[in-house]
C-alpha positions as CSV (number, residue, x, y, z in Angstrom):
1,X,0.0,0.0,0.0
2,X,1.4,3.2,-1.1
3,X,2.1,6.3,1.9
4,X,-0.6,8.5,-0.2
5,X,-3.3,5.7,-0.1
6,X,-2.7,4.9,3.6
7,X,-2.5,8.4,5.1
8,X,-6.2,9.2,2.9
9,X,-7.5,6.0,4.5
10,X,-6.2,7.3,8.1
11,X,-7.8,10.6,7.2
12,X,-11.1,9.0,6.3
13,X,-11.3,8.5,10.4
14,X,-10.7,12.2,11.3
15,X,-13.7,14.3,12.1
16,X,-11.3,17.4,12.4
17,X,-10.6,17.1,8.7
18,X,-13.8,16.4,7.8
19,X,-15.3,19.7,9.4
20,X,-12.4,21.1,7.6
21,X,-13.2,19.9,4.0
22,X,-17.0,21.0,4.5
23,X,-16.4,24.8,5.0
24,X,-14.8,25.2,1.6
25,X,-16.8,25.5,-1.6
26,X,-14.5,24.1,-3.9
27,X,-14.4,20.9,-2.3
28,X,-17.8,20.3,-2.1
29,X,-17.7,21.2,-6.1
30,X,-15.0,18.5,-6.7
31,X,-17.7,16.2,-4.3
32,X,-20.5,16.6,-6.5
33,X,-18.2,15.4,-9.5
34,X,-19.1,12.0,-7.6
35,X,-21.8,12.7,-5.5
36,X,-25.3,14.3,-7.4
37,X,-26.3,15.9,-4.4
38,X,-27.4,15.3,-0.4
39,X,-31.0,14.5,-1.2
40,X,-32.7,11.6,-1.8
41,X,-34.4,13.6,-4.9
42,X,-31.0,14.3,-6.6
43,X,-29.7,10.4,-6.4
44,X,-33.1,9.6,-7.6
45,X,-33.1,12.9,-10.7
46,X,-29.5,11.4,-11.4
47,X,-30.7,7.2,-11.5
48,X,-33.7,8.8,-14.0
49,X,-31.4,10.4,-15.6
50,X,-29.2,7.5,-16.6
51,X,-32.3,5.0,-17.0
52,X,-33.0,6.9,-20.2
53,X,-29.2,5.7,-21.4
54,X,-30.1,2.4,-20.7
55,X,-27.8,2.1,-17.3
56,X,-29.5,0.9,-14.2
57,X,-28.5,2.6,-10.9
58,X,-28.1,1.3,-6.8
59,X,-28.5,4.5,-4.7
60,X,-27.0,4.9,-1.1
61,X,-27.5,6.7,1.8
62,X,-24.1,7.6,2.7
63,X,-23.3,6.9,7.3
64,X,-21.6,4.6,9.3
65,X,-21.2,3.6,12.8
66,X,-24.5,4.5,14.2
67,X,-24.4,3.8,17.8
68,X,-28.0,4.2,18.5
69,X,-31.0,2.5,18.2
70,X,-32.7,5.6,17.3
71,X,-30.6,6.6,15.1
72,X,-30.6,2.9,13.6
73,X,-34.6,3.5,13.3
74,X,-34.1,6.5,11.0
75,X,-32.1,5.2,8.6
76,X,-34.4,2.4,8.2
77,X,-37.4,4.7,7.3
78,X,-35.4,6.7,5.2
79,X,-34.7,3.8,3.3
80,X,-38.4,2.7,3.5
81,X,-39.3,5.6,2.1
82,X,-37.0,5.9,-0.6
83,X,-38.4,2.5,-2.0
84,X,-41.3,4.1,-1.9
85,X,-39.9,7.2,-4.7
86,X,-38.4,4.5,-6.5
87,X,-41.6,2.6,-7.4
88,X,-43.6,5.9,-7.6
89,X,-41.3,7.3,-10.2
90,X,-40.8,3.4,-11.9
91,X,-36.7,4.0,-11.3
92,X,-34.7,0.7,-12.5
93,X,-33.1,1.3,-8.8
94,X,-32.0,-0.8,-6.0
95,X,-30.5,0.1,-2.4
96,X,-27.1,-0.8,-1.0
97,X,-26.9,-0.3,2.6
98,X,-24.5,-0.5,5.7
99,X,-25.1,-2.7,8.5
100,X,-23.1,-0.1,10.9
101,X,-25.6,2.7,9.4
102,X,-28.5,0.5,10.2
103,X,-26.8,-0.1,14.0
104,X,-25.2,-3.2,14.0
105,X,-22.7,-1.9,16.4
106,X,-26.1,-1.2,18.6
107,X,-27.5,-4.4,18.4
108,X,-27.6,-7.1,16.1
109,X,-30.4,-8.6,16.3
110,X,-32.6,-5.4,15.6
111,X,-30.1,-4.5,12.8
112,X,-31.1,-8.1,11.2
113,X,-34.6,-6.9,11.6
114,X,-34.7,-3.7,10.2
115,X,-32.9,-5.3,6.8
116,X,-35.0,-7.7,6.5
117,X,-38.3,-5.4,6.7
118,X,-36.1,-3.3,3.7
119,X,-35.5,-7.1,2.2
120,X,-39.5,-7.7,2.6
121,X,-40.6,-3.8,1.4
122,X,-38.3,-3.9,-1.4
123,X,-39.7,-7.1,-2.6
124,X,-43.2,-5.7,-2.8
125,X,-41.6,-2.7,-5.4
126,X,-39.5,-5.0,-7.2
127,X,-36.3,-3.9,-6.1
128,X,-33.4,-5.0,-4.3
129,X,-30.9,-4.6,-1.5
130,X,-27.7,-4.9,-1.4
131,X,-25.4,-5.2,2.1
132,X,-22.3,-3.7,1.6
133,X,-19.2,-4.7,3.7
134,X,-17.3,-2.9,5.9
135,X,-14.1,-3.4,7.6
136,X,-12.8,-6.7,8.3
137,X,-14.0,-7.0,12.0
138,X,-17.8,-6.6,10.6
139,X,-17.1,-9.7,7.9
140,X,-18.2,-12.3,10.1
141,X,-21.7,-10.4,11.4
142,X,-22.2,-9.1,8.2
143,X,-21.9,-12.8,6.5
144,X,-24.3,-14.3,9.7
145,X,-26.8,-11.6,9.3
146,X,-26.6,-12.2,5.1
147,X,-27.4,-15.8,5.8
148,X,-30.3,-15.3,7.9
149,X,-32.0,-12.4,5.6
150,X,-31.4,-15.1,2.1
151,X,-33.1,-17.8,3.7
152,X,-36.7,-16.0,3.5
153,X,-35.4,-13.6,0.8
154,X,-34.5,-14.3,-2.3
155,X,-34.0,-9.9,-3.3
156,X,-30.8,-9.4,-1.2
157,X,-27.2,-9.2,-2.3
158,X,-23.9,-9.4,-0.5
159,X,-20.7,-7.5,-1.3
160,X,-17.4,-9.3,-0.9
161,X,-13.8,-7.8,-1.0
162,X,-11.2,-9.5,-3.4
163,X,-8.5,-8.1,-1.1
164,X,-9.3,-10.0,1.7
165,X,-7.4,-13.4,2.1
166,X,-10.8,-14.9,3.4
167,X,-12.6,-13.9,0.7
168,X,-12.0,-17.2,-1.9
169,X,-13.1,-19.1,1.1
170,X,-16.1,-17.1,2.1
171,X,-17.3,-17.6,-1.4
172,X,-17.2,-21.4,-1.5
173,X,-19.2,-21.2,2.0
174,X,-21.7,-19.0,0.3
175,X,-22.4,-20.8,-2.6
176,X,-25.1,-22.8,-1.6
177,X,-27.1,-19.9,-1.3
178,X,-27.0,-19.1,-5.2
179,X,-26.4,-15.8,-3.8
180,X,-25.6,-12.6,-5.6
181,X,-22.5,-11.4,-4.9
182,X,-20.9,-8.4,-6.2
183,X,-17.2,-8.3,-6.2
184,X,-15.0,-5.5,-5.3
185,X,-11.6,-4.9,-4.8
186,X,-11.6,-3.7,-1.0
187,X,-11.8,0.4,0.1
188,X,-10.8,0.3,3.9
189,X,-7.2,0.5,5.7
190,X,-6.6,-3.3,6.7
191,X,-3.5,-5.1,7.9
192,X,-1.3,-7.8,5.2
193,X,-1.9,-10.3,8.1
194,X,-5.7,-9.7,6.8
195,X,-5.6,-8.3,3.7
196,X,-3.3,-9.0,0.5
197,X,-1.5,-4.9,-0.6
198,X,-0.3,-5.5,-3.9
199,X,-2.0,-4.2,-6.6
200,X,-1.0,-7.0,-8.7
201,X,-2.0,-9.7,-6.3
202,X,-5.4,-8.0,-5.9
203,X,-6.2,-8.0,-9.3
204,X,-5.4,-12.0,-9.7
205,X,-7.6,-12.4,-6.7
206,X,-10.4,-10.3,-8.1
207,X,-10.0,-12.3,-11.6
208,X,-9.7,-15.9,-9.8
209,X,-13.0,-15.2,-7.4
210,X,-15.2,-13.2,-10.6
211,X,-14.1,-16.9,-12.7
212,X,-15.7,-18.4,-9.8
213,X,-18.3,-16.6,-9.7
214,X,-19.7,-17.0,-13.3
215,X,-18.9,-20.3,-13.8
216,X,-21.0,-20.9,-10.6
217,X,-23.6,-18.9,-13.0
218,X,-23.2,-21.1,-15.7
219,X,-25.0,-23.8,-13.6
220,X,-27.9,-21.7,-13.0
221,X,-26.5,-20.8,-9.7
222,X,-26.3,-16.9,-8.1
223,X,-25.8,-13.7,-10.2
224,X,-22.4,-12.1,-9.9
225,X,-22.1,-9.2,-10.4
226,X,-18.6,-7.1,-10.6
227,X,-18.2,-3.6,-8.9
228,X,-14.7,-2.2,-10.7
229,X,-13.9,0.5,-13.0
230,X,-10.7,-1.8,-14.2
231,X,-11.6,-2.2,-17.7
232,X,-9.3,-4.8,-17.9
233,X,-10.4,-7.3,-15.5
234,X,-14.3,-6.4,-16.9
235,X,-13.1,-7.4,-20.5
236,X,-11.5,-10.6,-18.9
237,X,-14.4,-11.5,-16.7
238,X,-16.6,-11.3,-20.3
239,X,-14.5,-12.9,-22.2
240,X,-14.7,-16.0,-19.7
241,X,-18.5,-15.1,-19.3
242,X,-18.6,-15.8,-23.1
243,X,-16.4,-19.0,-23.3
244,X,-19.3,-20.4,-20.7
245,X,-21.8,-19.4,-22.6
246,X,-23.7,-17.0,-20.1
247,X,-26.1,-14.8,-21.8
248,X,-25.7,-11.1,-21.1
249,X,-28.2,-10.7,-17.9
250,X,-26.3,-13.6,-16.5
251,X,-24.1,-11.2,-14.2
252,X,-24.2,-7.2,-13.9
253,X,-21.3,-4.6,-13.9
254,X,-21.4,-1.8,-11.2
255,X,-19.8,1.7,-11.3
256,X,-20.0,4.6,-9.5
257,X,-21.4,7.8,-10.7
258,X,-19.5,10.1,-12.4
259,X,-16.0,7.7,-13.0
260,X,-16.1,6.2,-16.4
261,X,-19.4,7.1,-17.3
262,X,-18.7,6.3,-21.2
263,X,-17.0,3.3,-20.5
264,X,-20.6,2.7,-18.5
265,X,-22.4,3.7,-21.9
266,X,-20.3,1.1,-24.2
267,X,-20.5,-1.8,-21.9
268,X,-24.6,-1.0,-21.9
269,X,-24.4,-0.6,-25.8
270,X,-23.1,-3.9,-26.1
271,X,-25.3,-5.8,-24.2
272,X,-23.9,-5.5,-20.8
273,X,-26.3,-5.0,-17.7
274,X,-24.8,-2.1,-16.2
275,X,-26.0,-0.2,-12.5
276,X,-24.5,3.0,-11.2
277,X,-23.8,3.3,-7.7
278,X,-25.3,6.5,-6.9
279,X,-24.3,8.2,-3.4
280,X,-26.1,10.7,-1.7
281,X,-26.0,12.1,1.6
282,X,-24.4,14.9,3.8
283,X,-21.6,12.4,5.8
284,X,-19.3,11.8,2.3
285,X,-16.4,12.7,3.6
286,X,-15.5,9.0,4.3
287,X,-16.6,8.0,1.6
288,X,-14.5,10.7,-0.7
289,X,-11.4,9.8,1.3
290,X,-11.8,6.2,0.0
291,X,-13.0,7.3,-3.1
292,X,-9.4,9.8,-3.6
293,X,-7.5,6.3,-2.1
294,X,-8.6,4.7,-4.9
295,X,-6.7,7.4,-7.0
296,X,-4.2,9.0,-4.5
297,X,-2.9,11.6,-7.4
298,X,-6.5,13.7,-7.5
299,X,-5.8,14.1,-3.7
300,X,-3.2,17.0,-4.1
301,X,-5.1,18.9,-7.0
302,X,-7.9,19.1,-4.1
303,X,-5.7,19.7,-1.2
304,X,-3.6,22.9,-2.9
305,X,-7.1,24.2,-3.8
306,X,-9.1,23.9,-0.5
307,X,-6.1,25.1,1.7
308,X,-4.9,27.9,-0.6
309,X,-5.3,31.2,1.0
């Protein structure tokens, strides 16, 4: 891991910074490059937006680490409600939420509860929720409370992180589930005794468990689908997806809004089901911090410009 991409991930954790990067307007400008806006409405303007190109979209309410119950309780009807807007407004839209957002670190069990009521709401507006994954301390709660929510519901999704040395494993546990899965590489500061730190042995992991992944397809079994803007490893994973003969709604692509929106367009053009991950929400600066790790160099262009006198 490089010292630019470790010291963003440690700054993801400082609220001083973060108070920081909210008083200045041209940070909030190079935000919205990534982020629509802090309403539900504008994820939802921006998912309508690129359903009439064809993309499909997974909005999320950007928190974490919600330490109490009532806070928990919000976030859950704010989700509630925005299945609600997408069925109104007939949005090709899922949700992707965080189990600390929804209070797992205030209680499991009601966490558990409150995504399966999203699992069981979304269901009635044919959508779908996603459970994103955290650090590597939430892996093993996250996977448990995945486990119980698939057995009744058929419209949830877990994310896994290729970076993780558990992950290959984790996937062979969870195939009996037929889940959906979608791959990533990993976004969070983790250790090498948990989490491999080369680039290049990332990507091999990320190809090995996506091969996986669609072969398990191929047998009628789960739906991967492959969060990544690495074209490479997308034209690989086809190409594979193609020697197995998976038709095209076989497995998904996911990208965030507004990074490589017209490689989005060209994968959707030829036949490739393709969502953006739209994020919304006034607690981003996490989020951007991981977001800039991904690409340490765009860090400095923002730094000289929000600190310049």
């Amino acid at each position: 891991m490089t010292l630019a991409r470790t010291l963003l991930l440690r700054a993801s954790r400082s609220e001083w910074l973060a108070g920081q990067f909210r008083k200045h307007e041209f940070t909030r400008r190079a935000v919205k490059s990534f982020l629509p806006g802090e309403e539900l409405g504008a994820a939802l303007d921006a998912a309508a937006g690129l359903a009439t190109e064809g993309l499909g979209s997974v909005i999320t309410n950007l928190g974490e680490r919600v330490t109490t119950r009532g806070e928990a309780a919000a976030v859950r009807e704010h989700y509630l409600g925005a299945l609600d807007a997408i069925q109104a407004r007939a949005l090709p839209t899922q949700l992707s939420v965080k189990l600390t957002h929804l209070g797992l670190d205030a209680g499991r069990d009601a966490c558990a509860s409150d995504v399966a009521k999203l699992a069981a709401h979304a269901a009635t507006v044919g959508s779908f929720v996603w459970i994103d994954m955290e650090e590597s301390h939430y892996v093993d709660a996250t996977l448990g409370i995945f486990r119980e929510i698939r057995a009744s519901h058929a419209n949830v999704g877990l994310c896994l992180q290729a970076y993780l040395h558990r992950s290959p494993m984790d996937i062979e546990t969870l195939l009996a589930l037929q889940p959906s899965i979608r791959l990533v590489k990993g976004a969070y500061r983790e250790p090498a005794a948990r989490a491999l730190t080369r680039r290049h042995d990332i990507d091999a992991a990320y190809l090995s468990m996506g091969r996986r992944l669609l072969d398990q397809a191929a047998r009628g079994a789960g739906m991967p689908v492959f969060g990544t803007h690495d074209t490479r490893l997308i034209e690989a994973l086809r190409m594979h997806a193609s020697g197995r003969r998976l038709p095209p709604h076989a497995y998904e692509v996911h990208m965030l809004y507004g990074i490589a929106t017209a490689t989005q367009r060209a994968l959707a053009t030829a036949g490739t089901r393709v969502r953006t991950l739209i994020s919304y929400g006034t607690h981003w600066f996490p989020w951007y911090m991981r977001r800039l790790a991904e690409r340490p160099a765009n860090m400095w262009f923002v730094v000289q410009n929000v600190f310049r006198q």
